[in-house]
C-alpha angles and dihedrals in degrees: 000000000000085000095058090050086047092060096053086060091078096042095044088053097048080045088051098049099043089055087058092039084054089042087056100051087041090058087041101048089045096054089051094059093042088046094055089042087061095044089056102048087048089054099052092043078060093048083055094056107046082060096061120092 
């Protein structure tokens, strides 16, 4: 019984690892999308204000 529980140890630890490996590409891919928004907004604020006399 104990060497089945043993055996979960590994797994658990990969598991654990690719949560936080999908947590960091989340929080990457996230901050990518929210960076070029900005840009954009920005872009067009400065767009705004070359127009203006």
């Amino acid at each position: 019984m104990m060497g089945d529980f043993f055996f979960f140890i590994p797994l658990l630890t990969i598991l654990f690892y690719l949560v936080v490996l999908g947590f960091a590409v989340y929080a990457v891919v996230t901050g990518l999308k929210l960076a070029k928004e900005r840009n954009a907004q920005l872009k067009a604020i400065a767009e705004e204000l070359r127009r203006r006399p």
